[in-house]
C-alpha positions in Angstrom: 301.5 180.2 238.0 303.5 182.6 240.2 307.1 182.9 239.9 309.5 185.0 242.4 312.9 185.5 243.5 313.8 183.6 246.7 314.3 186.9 248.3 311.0 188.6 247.5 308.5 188.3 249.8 304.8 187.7 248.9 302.5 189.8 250.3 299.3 188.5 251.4 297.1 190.9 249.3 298.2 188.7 246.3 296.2 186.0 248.0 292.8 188.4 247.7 292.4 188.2 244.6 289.1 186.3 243.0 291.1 184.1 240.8 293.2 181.6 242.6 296.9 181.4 242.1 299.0 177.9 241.4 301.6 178.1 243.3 304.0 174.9 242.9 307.2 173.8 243.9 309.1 170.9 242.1 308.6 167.8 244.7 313.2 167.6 244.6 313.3 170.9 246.0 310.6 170.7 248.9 313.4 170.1 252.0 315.3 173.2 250.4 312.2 175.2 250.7 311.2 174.3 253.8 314.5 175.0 255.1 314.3 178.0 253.6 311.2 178.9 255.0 312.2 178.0 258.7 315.4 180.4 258.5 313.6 183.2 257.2 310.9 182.1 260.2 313.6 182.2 263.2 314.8 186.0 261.6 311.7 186.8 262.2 311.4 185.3 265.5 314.6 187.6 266.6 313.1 190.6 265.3 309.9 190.5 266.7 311.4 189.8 270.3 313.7 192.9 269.7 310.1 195.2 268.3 307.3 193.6 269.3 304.5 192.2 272.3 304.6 189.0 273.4 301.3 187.8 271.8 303.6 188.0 268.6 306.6 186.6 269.8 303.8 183.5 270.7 302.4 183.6 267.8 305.8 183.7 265.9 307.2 180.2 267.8 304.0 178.5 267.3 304.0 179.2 263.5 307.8 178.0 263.3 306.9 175.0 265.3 303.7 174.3 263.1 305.7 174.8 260.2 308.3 172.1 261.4 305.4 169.5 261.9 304.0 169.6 258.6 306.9 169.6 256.6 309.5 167.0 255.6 310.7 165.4 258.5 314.4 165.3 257.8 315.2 168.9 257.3 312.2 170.8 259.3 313.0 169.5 262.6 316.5 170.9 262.4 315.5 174.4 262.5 314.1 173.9 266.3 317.4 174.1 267.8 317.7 177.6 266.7 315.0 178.8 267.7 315.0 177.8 271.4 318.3 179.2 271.2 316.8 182.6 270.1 314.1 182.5 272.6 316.0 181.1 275.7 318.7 184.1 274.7 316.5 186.6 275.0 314.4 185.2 278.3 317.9 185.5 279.9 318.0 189.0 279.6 314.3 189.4 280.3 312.9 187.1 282.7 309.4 188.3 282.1 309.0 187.4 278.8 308.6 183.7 280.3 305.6 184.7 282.3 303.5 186.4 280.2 304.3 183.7 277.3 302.7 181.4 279.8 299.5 183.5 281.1 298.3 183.6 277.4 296.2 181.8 275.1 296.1 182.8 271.3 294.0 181.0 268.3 297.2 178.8 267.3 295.7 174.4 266.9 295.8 173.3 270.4 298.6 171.2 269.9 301.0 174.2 269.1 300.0 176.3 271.3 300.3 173.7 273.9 304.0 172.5 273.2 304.5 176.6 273.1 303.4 176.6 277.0 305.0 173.9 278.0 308.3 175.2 276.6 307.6 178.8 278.5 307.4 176.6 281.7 309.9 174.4 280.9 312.7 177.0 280.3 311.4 179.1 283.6 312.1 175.8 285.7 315.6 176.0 284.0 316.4 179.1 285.2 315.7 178.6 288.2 317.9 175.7 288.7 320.2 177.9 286.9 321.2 175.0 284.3 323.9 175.9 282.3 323.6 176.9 278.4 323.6 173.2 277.0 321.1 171.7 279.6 318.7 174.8 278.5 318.7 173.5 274.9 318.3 170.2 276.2 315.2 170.8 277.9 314.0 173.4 275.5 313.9 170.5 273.3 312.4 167.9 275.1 309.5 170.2 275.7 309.1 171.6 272.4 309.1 167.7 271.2 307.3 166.2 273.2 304.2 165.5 271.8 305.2 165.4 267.8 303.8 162.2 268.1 300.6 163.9 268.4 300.7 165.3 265.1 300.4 162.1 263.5 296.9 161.1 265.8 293.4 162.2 264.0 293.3 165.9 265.0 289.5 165.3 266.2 291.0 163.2 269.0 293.8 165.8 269.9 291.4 169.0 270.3 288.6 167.1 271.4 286.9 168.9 274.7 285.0 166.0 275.7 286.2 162.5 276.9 287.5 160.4 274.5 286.0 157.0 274.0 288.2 153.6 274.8 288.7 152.9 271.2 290.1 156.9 270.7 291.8 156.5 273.6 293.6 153.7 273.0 294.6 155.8 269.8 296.3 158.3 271.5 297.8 156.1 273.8 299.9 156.0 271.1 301.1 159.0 269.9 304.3 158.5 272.4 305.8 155.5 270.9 305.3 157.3 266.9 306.8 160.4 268.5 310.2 158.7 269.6 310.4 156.4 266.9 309.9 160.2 264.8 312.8 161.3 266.7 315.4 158.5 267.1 316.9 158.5 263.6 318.2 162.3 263.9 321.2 162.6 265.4 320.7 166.3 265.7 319.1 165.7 268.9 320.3 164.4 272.7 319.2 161.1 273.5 316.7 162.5 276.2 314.4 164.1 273.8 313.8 160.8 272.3 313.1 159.2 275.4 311.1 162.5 276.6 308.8 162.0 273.2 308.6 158.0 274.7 307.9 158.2 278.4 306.6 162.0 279.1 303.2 160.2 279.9 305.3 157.1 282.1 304.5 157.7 285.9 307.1 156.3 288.6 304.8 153.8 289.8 304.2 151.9 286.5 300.5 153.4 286.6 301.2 155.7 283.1 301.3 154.8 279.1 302.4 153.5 276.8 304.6 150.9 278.5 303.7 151.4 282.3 307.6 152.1 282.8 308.8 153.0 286.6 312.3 153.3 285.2 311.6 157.2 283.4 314.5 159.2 282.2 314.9 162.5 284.6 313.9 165.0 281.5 310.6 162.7 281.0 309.9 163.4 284.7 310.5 166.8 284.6 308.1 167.3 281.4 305.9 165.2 282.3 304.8 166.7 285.1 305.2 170.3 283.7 303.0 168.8 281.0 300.4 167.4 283.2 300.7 171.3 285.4 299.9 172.9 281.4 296.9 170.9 280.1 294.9 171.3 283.5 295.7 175.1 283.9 295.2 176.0 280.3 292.9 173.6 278.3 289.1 173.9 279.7 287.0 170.2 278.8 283.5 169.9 279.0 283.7 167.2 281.5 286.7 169.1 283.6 287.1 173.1 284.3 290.1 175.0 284.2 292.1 174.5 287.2 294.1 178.0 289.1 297.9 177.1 289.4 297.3 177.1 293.2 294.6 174.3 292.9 296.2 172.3 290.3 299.8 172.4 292.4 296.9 170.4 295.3 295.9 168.1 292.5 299.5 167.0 291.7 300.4 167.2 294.9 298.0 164.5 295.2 299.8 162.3 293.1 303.3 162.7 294.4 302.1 161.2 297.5 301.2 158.4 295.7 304.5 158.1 294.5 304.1 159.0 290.4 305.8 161.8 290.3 309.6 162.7 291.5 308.9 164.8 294.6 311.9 167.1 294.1 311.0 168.3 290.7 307.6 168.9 292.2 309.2 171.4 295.3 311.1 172.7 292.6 308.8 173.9 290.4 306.2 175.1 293.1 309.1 177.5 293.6 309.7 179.2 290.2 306.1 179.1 289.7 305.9 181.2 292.7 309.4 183.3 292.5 
């Protein structure tokens, strides 16, 4: 067994070794230690957006945000807050850091890495509509929640590059309505990530899942579509290329038309995308 300090770090040569090390923590004291864990994770957050490239700083969210999943669901969460805080602060004073979080890819699960894009995009919509401090933790939120839900599916059917059979399908269909339900007990968060976690895959004309709602919270809207922008610009299937952000824009464009997604949000994210 390996015993430490709480304020020693263990470095990962210990981890090299050819006989393996127990490592155990008493089940009571697991929330303490993950809590622990996510503070000493948003530190590091700060400091690497102070010292180092943005594939770190990406790599850094993702890792806090993967942490958060897998952990105890009561404490982890509430370290997410902070570090939207930490990241929207410091894309305030430099706008760029936005754009090149969202040009990159990195070898973080696919589910991470793509509530980490969707969050980059997210907050550079914000800004533009120059929302005030508490709307850009709002938002920051909604989209770094969205899909927790997705945690909880079979991860074969979340990074699957081909197309998913009815019965998986259906499966995943679901992963909204165990996201909210997730969500809805902490009153740490704003009533709009909940329903964001619920209806970011609604449509305005009834035509989306889980519930085939027209009545969708603005947030939803906003992420949804912002969601919908992300997987098709970012997430290559066997049965479906990569789309450029010009030719996906037509593709959505598409489907405002048709009335599923708010028209405004669309005009208004065109323009930051374009800025």
């Amino acid at each position: 067994m390996l015993y430490k300090q709480s304020k020693d770090r263990i470095n990962e040569d210990v981890f090299n070794i050819d006989k393996p090390l127990g490592l155990y923590i008493r089940r009571k004291d697991e929330s303490y230690v993950v809590e622990k864990l996510l503070s000493t994770l948003n530190m590091d957050l700060a400091k690497t957006i102070s010292s180092k490239g943005v594939g770190a700083i990406k790599q850094s969210v993702c890792q806090i945000l993967q942490e958060a999943l897998e952990g105890p669901l009561e404490t982890s969460l509430s370290s997410l807050p902070e570090t939207v805080e930490i990241l929207f602060y410091q894309a305030r004073k430099t706008p760029e850091l936005l754009d090149a979080l969202t040009s990159m890819n990195n070898n973080s699960p696919k589910l991470i890495e793509h509530s980490v894009n969707v969050l980059a995009l997210t907050a550079q919509y914000c800004f533009y509509k120059k929302y005030s401090d508490d709307e850009l933790k709002k938002f920051g939120l909604c989209a770094l929640l969205h899909d927790v839900g997705a945690a909880r599916i079979d991860r074969k059917i979340i990074e699957s590059d081909r197309r998913l059979s009815a019965k998986d399908f259906n499966k995943y269909k679901f992963h909204p309505f165990i996201g909210s339900r997730q969500l809805e007990s902490y009153s740490i968060f704003d009533k709009s990530v909940v329903d964001t976690a619920a209806e970011h895959h609604e449509l305005l004309d009834g035509s989306g899942y889980p519930a085939g709602l027209k009545n969708i919270s603005f947030e939803a809207q906003v992420i949804g579509l912002i969601n919908s922008y992300e997987l098709l610009t970012h997430h290559q299937k066997i049965f479906r290329p990569l789309f450029s952000p010009f030719d996906t824009m037509q593709k959505i464009k598409e489907d405002v038309i048709k009335g599923k997604y708010n028209k405004n949000v669309f005009i208004d994210l065109c323009s930051c995308l374009i800025k």
